[in-house]
C-alpha positions as a printed Julia matrix, in Angstrom:
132×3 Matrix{Float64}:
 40.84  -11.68  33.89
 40.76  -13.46  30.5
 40.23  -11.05  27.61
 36.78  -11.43  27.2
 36.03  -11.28  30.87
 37.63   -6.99  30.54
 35.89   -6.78  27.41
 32.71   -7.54  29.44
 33.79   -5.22  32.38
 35.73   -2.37  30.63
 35.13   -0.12  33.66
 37.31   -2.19  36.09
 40.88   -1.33  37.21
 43.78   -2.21  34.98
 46.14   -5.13  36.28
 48.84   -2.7   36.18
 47.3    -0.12  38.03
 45.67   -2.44  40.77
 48.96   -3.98  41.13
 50.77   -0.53  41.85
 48.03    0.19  44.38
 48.45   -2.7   46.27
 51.9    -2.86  46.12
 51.92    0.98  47.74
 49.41   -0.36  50.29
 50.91   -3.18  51.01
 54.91   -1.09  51.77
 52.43    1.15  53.76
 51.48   -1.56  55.74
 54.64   -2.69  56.26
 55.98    0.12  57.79
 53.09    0.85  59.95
 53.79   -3.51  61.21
 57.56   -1.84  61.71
 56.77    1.06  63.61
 54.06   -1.19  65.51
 56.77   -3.63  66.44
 59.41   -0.97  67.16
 56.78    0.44  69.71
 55.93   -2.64  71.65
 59.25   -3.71  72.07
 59.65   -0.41  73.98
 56.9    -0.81  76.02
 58.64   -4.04  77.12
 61.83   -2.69  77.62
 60.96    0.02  79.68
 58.54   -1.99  81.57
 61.78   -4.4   82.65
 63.86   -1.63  83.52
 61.22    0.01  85.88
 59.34   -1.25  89.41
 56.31    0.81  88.99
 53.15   -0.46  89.69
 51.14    0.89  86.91
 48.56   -2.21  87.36
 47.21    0.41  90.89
 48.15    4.03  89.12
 44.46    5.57  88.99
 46.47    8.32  86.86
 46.98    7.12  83.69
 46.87    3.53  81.21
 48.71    0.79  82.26
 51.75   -1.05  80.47
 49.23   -4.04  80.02
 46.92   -1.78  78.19
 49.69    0.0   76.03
 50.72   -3.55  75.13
 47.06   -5.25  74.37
 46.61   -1.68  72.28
 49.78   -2.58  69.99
 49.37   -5.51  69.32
 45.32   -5.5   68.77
 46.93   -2.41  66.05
 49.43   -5.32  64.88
 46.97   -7.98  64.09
 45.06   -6.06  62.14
 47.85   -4.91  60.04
 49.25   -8.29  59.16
 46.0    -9.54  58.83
 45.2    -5.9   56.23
 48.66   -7.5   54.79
 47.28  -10.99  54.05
 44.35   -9.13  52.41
 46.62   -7.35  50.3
 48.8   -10.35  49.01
 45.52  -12.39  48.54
 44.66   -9.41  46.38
 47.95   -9.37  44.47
 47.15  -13.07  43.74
 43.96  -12.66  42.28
 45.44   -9.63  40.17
 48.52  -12.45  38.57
 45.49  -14.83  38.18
 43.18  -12.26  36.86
 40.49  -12.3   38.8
 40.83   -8.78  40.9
 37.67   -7.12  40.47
 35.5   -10.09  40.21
 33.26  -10.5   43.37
 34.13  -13.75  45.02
 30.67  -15.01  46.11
 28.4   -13.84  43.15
 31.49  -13.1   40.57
 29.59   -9.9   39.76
 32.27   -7.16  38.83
 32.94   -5.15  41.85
 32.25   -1.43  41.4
 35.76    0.73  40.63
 35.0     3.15  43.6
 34.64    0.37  46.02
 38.2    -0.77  44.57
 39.69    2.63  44.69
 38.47    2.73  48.58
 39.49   -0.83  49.73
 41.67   -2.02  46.85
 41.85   -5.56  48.3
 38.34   -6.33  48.74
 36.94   -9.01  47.3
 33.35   -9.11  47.46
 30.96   -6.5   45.64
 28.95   -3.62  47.85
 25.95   -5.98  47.72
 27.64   -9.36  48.37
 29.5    -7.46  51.97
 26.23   -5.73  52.83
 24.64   -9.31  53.05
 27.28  -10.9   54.68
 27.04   -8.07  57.0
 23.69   -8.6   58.23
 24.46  -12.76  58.28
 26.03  -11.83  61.27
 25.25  -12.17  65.03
């Protein structure tokens, strides 16, 4: 933000500070995409090395499902990731905090729960019940 934009929302998180918190989020992320990959790759692996039939075992998940449950839990990191570094952008071109449809400031707890939102509580509630 330009100075008079924080002089006209004092309340809202410091550059600094948002930029710690997303950097922490984002290394969080990171790790979880690592430990993600790391765990799929053994699914594989093991699946290669073996002749069951999981597809017909009523006892338990199969190695399909393991697999589709990874990497649903992968996409959503890397796309939590892209959040984050769109987030980091708008901090360097100060305009974290700023709603992006009604450029309302958003509220600091909302920030402090999902640090790289970018809409305000009442901008995501509409856009929310926009759809199907």
């Amino acid at each position: 933000m330009t100075a008079p934009e924080r002089a006209t929302y004092p309340d809202q998180m410091d550059g600094d500070v948002a930029r710690a918190t997303l950097l922490a989020k984002r290394a969080e992320a990171l790790e979880r995409l690592r430990g993600l990959d790391a765990s799929f790759t053994d699914i594989v692996e093991a699946a290669q090395d073996s002749n069951l039939d999981d597809e017909h075992d009523p006892e338990g998940t199969t190695v399909a499902v393991s697999r589709a449950q990874v990497s649903s839990l992968a996409a959503e990191t890397r796309l939590n990731l892209d959040a984050i570094d769109a987030a980091l952008e708008r901090v360097e071109a100060g305009t974290y905090g700023i709603c992006s449809q009604c450029r309302a400031p958003i509220a600091p707890a909302r920030l402090a729960a999902l640090p790289a939102t970018n809409t305000c509580i009442s901008c995501a509630r509409s856009t929310r019940r926009a759809r199907p």
